[in-house]
C-alpha positions in Angstrom: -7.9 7.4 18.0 -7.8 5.3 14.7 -4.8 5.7 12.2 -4.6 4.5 8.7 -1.6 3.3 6.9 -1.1 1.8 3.3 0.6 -1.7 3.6 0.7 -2.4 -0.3 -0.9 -2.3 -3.8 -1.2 -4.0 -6.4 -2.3 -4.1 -10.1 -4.0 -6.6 -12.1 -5.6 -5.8 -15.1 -8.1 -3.7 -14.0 -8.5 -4.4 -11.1 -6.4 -2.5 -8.1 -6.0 -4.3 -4.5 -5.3 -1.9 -2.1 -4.2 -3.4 1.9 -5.3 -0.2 4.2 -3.8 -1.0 8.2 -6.2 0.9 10.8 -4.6 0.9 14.2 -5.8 2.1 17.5 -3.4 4.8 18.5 -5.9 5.9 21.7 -5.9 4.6 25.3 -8.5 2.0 25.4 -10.3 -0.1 23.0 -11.8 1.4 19.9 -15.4 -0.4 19.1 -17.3 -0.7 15.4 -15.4 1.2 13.4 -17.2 1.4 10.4 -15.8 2.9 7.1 -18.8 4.5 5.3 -17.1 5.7 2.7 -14.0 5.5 0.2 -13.6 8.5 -2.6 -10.4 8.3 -5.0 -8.6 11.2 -6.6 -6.7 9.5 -10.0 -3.1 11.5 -10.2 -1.5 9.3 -13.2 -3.7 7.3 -15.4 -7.0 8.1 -17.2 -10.5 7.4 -16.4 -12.1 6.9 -12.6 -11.7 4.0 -10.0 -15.1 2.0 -8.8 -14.8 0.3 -5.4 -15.6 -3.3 -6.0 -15.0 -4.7 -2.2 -15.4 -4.3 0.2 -19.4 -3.2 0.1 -20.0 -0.3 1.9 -21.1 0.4 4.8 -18.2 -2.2 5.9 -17.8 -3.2 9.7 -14.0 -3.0 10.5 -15.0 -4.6 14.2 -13.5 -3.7 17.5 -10.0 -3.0 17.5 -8.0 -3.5 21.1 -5.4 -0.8 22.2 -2.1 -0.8 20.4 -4.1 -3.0 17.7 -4.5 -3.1 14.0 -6.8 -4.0 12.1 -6.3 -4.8 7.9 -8.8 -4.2 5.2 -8.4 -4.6 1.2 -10.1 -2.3 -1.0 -10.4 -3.5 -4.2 -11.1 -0.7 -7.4 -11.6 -1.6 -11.1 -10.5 0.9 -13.9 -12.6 0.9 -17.2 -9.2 -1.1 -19.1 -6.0 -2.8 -17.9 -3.4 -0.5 -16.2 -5.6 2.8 -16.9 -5.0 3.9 -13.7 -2.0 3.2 -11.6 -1.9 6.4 -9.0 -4.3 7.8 -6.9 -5.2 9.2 -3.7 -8.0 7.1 -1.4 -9.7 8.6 1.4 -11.6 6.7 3.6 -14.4 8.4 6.0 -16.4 6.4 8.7 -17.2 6.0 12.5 -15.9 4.7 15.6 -17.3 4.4 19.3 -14.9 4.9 22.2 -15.0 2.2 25.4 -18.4 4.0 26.4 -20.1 4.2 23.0 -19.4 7.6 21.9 -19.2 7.9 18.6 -16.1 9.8 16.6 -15.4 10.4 13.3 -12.3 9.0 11.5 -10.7 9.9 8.0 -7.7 8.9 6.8 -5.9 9.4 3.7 -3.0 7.1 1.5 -1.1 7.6 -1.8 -1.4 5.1 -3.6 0.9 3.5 -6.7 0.0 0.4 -7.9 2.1 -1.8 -9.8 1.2 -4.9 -11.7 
């Protein structure tokens, strides 16, 4: 089982870095997980948020039992600071020990501050 944890964000200009921990909560080792997909739901601020990096389909790797994992997402806003709070989802795929896959979505709040 993977869960996802928001480590920090940042603002500059208009550009938002998001730091997203995934961490294998499950009993053995959690192989290509994959995030497919990253959708944003703006709460304060104007405008939408385009995911500049990483490209999608992106390949998180293998991540070992009790292990994490850290990705930064980085957004641009149409202007500086025209968005600073938002919900992020991110929706992908991981294979257990055997190569069953499962799905896995997780959700942050995000506030970033320059």
């Amino acid at each position: 089982m993977i869960s996802a944890s928001l480590v920090k964000a940042s603002l500059a200009g208009n550009l938002i870095m998001v730091e997203v921990q995934f961490k294998n909560t499950g009993d053995e080792i959690a192989r290509n997980l994959t995030i497919n997909r990253v959708t944003t739901m703006v709460l304060e601020g104007e405008g939408g948020l385009l995911l500049k990096d990483p490209t999608l389909p992106f390949q998180v790797g293998n991540i070992d039992k009790g292990k994490t994992a850290n990705v930064t997402f980085v957004f641009q806003s149409a202007r500086a600071n025209a968005v600073w709070k938002f919900v992020m989802d991110e929706i992908g795929t991981v294979q257990d020990a055997v190569g069953w896959p499962y799905p896995v979505s997780a959700e942050q709040d995000v506030t970033a501050k320059p």
